[in-house]
N, C-alpha and C positions, 0 to 999 in steps of 0.2 A: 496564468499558465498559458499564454498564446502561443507557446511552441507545440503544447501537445492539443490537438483536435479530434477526438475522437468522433465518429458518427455511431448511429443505430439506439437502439432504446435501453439497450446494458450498459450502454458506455456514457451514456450523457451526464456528464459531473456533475450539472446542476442537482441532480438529483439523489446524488450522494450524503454524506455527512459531511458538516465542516470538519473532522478529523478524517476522515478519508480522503477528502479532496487537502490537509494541509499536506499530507503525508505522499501522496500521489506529484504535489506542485513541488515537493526537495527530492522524492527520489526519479522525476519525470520530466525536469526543465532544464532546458540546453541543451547543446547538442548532443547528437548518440553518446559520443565518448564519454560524458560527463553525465551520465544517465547511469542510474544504478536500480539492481535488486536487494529491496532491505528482508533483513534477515527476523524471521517471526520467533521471538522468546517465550516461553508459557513456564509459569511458575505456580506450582498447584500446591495447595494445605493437603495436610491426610485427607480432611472431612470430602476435598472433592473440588472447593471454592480455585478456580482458577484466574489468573490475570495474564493477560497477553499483554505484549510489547514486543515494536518495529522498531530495530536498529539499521541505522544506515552503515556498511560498513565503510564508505569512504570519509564521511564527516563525524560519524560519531552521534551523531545526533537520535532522540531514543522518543517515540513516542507509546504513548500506552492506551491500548483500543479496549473494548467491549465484544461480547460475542459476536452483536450483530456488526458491528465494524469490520472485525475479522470476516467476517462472511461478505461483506462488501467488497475489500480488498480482494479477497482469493477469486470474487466471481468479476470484477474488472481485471486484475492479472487474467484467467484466462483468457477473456473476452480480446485484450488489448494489449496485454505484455509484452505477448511475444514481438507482436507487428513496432511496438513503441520501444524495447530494449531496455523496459523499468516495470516496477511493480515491486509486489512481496515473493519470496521464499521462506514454505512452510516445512518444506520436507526436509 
């Protein structure tokens, strides 16, 4: 991902998950234009058991995260989203 660089101690990829950081390097590489916000799916049983998944709306492409994934994502979207014109959309 050498186009996106982030600084500070929230933002440091290394420190992520490798499914955070796959999902950050397809919806965060290349130029602005081609940089997207993938869209957060949650699909929950009665009992409560929920699964998330990240779609990209341009490619189609769908990964499926974990709680604390989701929470990684949402706290580097804020962190770097905006400034970068990529990340997730939960709302």
């Amino acid at each position: 991902m050498a186009s996106v660089q982030p600084t500070g101690p929230n933002l440091d990829l290394e420190l992520l998950s490798p499914t955070v950081r796959a999902i950050l390097h397809h919806l965060c590489s290349g130029p602005v234009e081609g940089r997207s916000y993938g869209l957060v799916v949650e699909w929950c049983e009665t009992r409560g058991d929920c699964t998330y998944g990240v779609l990209c709306p341009d490619t189609g492409r769908q990964f499926v995260v974990d709680d604390s994934e989701l929470t990684e994502l949402r706290q580097w979207t804020d962190a770097a989203g905006n400034a970068l014109v990529c990340g997730v959309r939960w709302e």
